[in-house]
VMD Tcl script that draws the C-alpha trace (Angstrom):
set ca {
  {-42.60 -1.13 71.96}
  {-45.06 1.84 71.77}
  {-42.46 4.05 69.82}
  {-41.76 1.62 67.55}
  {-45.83 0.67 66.89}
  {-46.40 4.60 66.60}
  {-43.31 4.64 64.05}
  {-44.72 1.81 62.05}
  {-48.67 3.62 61.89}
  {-46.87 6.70 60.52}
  {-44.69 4.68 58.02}
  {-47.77 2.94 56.46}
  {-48.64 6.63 54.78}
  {-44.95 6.00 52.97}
  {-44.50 5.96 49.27}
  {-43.89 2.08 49.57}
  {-44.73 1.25 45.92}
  {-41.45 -0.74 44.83}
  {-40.86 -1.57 48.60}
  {-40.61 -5.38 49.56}
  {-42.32 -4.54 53.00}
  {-45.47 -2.53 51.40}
  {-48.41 -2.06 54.10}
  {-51.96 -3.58 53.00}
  {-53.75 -0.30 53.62}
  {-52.19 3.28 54.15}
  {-52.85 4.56 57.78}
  {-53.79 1.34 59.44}
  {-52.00 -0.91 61.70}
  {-53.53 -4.12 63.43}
  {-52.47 -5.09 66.97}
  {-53.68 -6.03 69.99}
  {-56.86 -3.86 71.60}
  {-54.74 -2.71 74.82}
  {-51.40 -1.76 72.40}
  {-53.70 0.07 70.09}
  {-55.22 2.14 73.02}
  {-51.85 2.93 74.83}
  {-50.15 3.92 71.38}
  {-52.87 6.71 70.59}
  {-51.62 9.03 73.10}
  {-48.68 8.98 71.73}
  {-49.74 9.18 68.05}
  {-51.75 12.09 68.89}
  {-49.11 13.89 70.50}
  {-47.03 13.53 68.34}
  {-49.38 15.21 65.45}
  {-50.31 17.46 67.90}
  {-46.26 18.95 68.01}
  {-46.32 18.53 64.01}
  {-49.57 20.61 63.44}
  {-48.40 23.52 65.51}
  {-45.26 23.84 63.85}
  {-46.80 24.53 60.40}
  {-47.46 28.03 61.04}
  {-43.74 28.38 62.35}
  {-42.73 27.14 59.02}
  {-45.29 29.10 56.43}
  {-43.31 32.47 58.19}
  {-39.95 30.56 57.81}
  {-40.98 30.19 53.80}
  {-40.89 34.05 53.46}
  {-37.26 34.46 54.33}
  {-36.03 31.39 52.19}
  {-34.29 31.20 49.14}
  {-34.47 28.78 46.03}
  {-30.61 28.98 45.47}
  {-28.98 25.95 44.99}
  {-26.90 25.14 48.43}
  {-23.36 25.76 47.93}
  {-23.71 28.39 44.68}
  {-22.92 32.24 44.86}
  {-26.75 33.15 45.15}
  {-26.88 30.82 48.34}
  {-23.94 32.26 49.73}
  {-25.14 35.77 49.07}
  {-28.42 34.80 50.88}
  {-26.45 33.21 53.89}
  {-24.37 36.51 54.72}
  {-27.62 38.77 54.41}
  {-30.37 39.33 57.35}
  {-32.96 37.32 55.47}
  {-30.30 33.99 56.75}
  {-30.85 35.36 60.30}
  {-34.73 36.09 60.20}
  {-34.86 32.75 58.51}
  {-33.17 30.94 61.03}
  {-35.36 32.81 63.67}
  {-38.64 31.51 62.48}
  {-37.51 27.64 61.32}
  {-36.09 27.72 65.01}
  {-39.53 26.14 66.59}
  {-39.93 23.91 63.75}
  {-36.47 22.41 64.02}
  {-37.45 22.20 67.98}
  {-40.62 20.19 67.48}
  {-38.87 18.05 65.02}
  {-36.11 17.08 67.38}
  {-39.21 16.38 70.10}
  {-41.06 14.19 67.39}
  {-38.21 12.02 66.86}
  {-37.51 11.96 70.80}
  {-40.88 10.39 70.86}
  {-40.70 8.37 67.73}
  {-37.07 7.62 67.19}
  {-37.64 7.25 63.45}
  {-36.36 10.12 60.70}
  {-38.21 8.80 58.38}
  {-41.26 8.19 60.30}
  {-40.86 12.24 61.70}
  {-40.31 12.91 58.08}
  {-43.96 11.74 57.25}
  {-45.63 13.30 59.99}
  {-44.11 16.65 59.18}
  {-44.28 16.95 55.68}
  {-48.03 14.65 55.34}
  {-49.95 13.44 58.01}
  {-49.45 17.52 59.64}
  {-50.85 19.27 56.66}
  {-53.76 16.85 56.25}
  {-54.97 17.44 59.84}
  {-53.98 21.64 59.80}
  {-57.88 22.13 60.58}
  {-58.90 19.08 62.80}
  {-58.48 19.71 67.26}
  {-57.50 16.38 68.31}
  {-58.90 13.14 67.44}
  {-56.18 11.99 64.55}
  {-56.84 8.29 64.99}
  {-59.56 5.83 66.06}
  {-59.94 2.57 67.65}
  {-61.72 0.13 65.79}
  {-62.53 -2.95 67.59}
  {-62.29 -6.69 65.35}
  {-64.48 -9.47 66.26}
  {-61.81 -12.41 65.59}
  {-59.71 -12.85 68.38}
  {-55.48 -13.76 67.30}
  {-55.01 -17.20 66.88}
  {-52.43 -18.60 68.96}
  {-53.47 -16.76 72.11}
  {-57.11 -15.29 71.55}
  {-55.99 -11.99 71.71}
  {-58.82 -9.39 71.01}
  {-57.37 -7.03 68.13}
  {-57.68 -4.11 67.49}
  {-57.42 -1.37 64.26}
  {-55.90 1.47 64.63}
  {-56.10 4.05 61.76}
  {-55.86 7.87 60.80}
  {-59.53 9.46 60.36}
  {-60.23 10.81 57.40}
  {-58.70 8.07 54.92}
  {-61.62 5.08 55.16}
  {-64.33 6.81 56.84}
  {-68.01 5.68 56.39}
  {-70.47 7.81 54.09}
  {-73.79 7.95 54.93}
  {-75.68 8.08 51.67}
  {-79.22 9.29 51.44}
  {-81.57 7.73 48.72}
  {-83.24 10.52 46.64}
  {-86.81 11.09 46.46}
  {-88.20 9.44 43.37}
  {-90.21 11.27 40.79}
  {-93.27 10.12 39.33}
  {-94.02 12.56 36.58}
  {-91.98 15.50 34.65}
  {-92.22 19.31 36.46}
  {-94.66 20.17 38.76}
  {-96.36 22.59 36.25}
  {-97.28 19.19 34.33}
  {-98.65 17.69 37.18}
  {-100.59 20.31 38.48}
  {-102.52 20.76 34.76}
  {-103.16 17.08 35.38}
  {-104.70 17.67 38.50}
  {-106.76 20.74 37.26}
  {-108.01 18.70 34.10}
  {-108.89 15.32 36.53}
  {-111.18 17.77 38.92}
  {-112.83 19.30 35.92}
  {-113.49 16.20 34.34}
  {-114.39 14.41 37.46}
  {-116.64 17.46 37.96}
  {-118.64 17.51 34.25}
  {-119.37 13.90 35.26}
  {-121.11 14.19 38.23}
  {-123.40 17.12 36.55}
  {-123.96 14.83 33.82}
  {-125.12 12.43 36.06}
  {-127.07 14.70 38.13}
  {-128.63 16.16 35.19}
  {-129.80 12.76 34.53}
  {-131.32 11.71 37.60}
  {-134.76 13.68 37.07}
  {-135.31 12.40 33.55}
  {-135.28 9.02 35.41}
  {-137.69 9.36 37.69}
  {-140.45 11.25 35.20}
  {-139.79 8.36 32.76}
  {-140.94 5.75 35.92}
  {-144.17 8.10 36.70}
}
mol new
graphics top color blue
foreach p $ca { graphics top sphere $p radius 0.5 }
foreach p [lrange $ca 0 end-1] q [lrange $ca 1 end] { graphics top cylinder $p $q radius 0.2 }
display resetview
């Protein structure tokens, strides 16, 4: 049950465009909360044995050709050393594909996690997937479900609202500052200037 719920997370990041069976959303399964937590183990494991066999295969690359299989430039490149030191460094990759589809028991599925879910999580130490918890229980038995999904793909963005501007550059608004205090300034002499002339006029 677990392989075949951690097969059918993995085949949701298929190209299932013209398929009959195509998943709502890429990367996201829905399933009981207790299923979803014992099938991330295994999920993670299994990316875990994908991500360390990309290094195994960027050295394999070196040694390859582009020959067509079965043409004279293939078969040249089969009876040289670069065949051996090729087959020397795909050797771990073949090895932790025949462990990923121990664990899954899908090609296809392995397929995926090799050649997409791997490279998109070359940089990331653990934590592949999350847990998200739904509020509406199954109907039928009142199940709690559960979401479980790759990270990365629908993860919340945290936008911060800019500070608004009032004005144009801050040159502008400091000459308006410097003409408000000198006019603010020639008033209150004015006005002072004034007082005196006041209080002879009342004498």
């Amino acid at each position: 049950m677990l392989r075949n719920l951690a097969s059918s997370l993995i085949l949701t990041e298929r190209d299932a465009e013209f398929d009959a069976n195509q998943p709502k959303v890429k990367g996201r399964v829905t399933t009981t909360l207790h299923k979803a937590k014992e099938v991330r183990p295994l999920v993670e494991k299994c990316i875990t044995i994908a991500r360390h066999s990309l290094k195994h295969q960027e050295n394999a690359e070196q040694f390859a050709t582009t020959a067509e299989r079965g043409s004279s430039e293939w078969k040249q490149w089969r009876s040289s050393d670069q065949w051996q030191k090729w087959c020397a460094a795909i050797a771990p990759t073949v090895a932790a594909r025949r462990r990923a589809l121990q664990l899954l028991g899908d090609k296809q599925a392995v397929k995926i996690l090799f050649d997409d879910i791997a490279p998109r999580f070359a940089d990331r130490d653990g934590g592949y997937t999350r847990v998200l918890r739904l509020a509406k229980p199954r109907l039928g038995d009142a199940g709690l479900q559960a979401i479980i999904e790759f990270v990365g793909v629908h993860d919340r963005e945290t936008v911060r609202s800019e500070k608004p501007s009032f004005g144009g550059d801050d040159e502008a608004e400091s000459e308006s500052s410097t003409e408000a205090v000198a006019e603010s300034a020639a008033s209150e002499d004015a006005a002072a200037s004034d007082e005196p002339e006041a209080d002879s006029k009342d004498e």
